[in-house]
NUZADO-75919 format. One record per residue (C-alpha): x, y, z negated. Coordinates in steps of 0.2 Angstrom, whole numbers. Example, Ala and Ser with C-alpha at 12.3 -4.5 7.8 and 13.67 -1.06 7.14 Angstrom:
# NUZADO-75919
px / py / pz
62 / -22 / -39
68 / -5 / -36
END
This chain:
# NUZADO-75919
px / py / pz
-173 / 1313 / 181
-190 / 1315 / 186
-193 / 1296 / 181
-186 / 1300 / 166
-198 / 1312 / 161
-215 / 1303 / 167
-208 / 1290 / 155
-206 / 1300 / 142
-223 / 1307 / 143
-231 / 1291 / 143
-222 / 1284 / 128
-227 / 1298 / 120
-246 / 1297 / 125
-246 / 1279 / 120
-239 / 1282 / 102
-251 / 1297 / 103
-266 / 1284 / 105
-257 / 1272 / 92
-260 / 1285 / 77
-276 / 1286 / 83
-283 / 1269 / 86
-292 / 1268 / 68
-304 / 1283 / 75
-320 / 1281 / 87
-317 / 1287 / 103
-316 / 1282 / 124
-305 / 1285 / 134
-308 / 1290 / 150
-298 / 1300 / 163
-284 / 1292 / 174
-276 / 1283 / 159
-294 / 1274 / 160
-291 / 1270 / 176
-275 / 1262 / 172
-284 / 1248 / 164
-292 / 1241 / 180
-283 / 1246 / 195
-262 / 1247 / 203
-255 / 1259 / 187
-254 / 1276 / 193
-246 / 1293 / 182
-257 / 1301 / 173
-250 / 1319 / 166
-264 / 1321 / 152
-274 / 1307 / 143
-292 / 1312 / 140
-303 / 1307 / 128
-323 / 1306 / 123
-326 / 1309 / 104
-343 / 1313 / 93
-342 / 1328 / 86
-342 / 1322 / 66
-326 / 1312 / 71
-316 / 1325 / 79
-311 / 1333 / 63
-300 / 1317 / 56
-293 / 1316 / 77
-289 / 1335 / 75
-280 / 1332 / 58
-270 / 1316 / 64
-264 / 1325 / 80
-258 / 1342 / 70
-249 / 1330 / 59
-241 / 1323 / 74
-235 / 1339 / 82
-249 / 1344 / 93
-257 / 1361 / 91
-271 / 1367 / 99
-271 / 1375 / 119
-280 / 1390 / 127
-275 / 1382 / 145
-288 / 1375 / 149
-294 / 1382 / 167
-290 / 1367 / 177
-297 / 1355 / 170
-313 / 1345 / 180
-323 / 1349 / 164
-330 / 1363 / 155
-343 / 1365 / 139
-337 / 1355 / 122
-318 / 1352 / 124
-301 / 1356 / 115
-285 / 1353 / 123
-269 / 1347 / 112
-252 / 1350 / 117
-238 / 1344 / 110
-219 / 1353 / 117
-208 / 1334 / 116
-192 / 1342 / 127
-190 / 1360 / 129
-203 / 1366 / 143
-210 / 1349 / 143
-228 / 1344 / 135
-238 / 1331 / 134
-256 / 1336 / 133
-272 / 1328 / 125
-288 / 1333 / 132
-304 / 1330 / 119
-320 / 1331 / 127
-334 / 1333 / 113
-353 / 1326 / 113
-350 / 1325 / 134
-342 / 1324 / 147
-349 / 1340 / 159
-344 / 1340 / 179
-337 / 1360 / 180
-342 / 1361 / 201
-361 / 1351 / 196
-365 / 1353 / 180
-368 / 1335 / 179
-365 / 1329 / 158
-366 / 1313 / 153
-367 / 1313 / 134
-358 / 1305 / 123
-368 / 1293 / 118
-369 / 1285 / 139
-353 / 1286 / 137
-350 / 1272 / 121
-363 / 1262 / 129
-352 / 1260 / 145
-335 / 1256 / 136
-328 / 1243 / 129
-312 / 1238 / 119
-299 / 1234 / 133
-280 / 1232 / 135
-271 / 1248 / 142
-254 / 1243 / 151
-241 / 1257 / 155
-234 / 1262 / 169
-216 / 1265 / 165
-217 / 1258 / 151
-220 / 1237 / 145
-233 / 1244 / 133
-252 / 1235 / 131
-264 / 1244 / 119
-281 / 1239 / 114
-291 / 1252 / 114
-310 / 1257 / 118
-311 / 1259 / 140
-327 / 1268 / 148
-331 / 1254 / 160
-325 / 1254 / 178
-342 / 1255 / 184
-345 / 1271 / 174
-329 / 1277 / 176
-332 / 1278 / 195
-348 / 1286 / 193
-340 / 1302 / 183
-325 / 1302 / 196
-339 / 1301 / 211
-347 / 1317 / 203
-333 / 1328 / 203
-326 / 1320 / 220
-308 / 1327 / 222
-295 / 1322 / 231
-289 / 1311 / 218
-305 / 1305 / 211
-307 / 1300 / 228
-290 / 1289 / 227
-295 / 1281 / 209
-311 / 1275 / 216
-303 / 1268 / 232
-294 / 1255 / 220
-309 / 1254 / 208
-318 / 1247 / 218
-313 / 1231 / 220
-320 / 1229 / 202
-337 / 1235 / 204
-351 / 1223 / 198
-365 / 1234 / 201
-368 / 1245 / 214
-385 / 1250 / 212
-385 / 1257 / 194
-369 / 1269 / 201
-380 / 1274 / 214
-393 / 1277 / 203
-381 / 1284 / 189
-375 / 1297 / 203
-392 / 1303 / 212
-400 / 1306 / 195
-386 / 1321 / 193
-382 / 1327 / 211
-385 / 1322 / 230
-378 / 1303 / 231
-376 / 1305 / 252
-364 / 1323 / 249
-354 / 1313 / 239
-356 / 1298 / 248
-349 / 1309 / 264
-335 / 1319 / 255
-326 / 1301 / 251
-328 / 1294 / 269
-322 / 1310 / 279
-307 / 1309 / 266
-304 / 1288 / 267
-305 / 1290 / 287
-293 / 1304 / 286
-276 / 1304 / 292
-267 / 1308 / 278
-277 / 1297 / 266
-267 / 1281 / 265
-250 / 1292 / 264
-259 / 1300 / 248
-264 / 1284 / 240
-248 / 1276 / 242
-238 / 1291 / 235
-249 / 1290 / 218
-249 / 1270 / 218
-235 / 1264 / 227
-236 / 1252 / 243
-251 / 1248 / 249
-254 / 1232 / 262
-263 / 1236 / 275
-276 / 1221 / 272
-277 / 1225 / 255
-283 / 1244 / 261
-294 / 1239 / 273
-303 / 1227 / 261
-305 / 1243 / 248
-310 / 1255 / 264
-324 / 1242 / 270
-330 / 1240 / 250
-331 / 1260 / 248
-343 / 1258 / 266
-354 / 1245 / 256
-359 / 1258 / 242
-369 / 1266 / 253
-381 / 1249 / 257
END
């Protein structure tokens, strides 16, 4: 049943970002991370927008069946965003988070603006988890993508960069892109207490599925190398 649902949700985001393709936007978030990495659930699909354009997105998602949300309080973001939700079973919605003119960490205050974040995208394929869906639509790039997930440095930012970062071209403009907003060696310390942790592995694998144990000591010894 709870397959059921996760597949449900999905299709629905992915039809969600169907009406929207025609309109400028990045996606970020963990459907972003979908696009480079093992696919892992993603309960909400967020997205990067100019404020000009978010007008014609609002209109296409109300004409779709999503209204606007007060709940907001989790989210890793604050400043210029609207979250959508759309009820698709009784009890059951799939939400759309809009971030507008930047993306702001909510523990930092780091913000990456809007217009860093179009210069570190690209139109890329999106694949679906539970679904045999491929979407071309605008990606932040993984390099960029791991530095916004390296600011905010949760438990599951710390997972999505584990498997990022086997696609990591440059590691000297993240570490640049990160110091320039916060401490690079807190962060850098958070994610290697929490790799070298116990419980680590056991998380990953219950967000991604099974995970050899050569292919994780390659990611863990690739996370070590950030740091040089």
């Amino acid at each position: 049943m709870a397959e059921n649902l996760f597949q449900i949700r999905e299709k629905e985001i992915f039809e969600t970002l169907k009406n929207l393709k025609a309109q400028k936007f990045v996606l970020i978030g963990g459907y972003a991370v979908n696009a480079y990495t093992l696919p892992r659930f993603s309960t909400d699909c967020d997205i990067v927008v100019y404020a000009d354009d978010f007008p014609a997105i609002e209109k296409i998602l109300n004409k779709i069946g999503y209204r606007e949300s007060q709940e907001t309080s989790e989210l890793p973001y604050h400043g210029k965003f609207t979250r959508f939700e759309k009820e698709i079973k009784e009890n059951f919605r799939v939400s759309i988070d809009i971030l507008i003119q930047e993306i702001k960490d909510r523990q930092t205050g780091s913000v990456f603006s809007a217009d860093w974040v179009f210069d570190n995208s690209q139109i890329r394929t999106l694949r679906g988890k539970t679904i045999t869906e491929e979407l071309k639509i605008r990606i932040i790039n993984p390099e960029a993508l791991f530095v916004t997930k390296m600011i905010s440095c949760r438990t599951t930012d710390i997972r999505d960069m584990f498997l990022l970062v086997s696609g990591i071209k440059n590691k000297a403009w993240i570490k640049q892109e990160v110091s320039s907003r916060c401490s690079f060696d807190s962060r850098f310390k958070a994610i290697k207490e929490e790799i070298t942790s116990r419980q680590f592995k056991d998380g990953l694998q219950g967000v991604f599925g099974s995970i050899d144990n050569w292919l994780f000591d390659k990611h863990k010894k690739l996370i070590s190398s950030l740091d040089v």
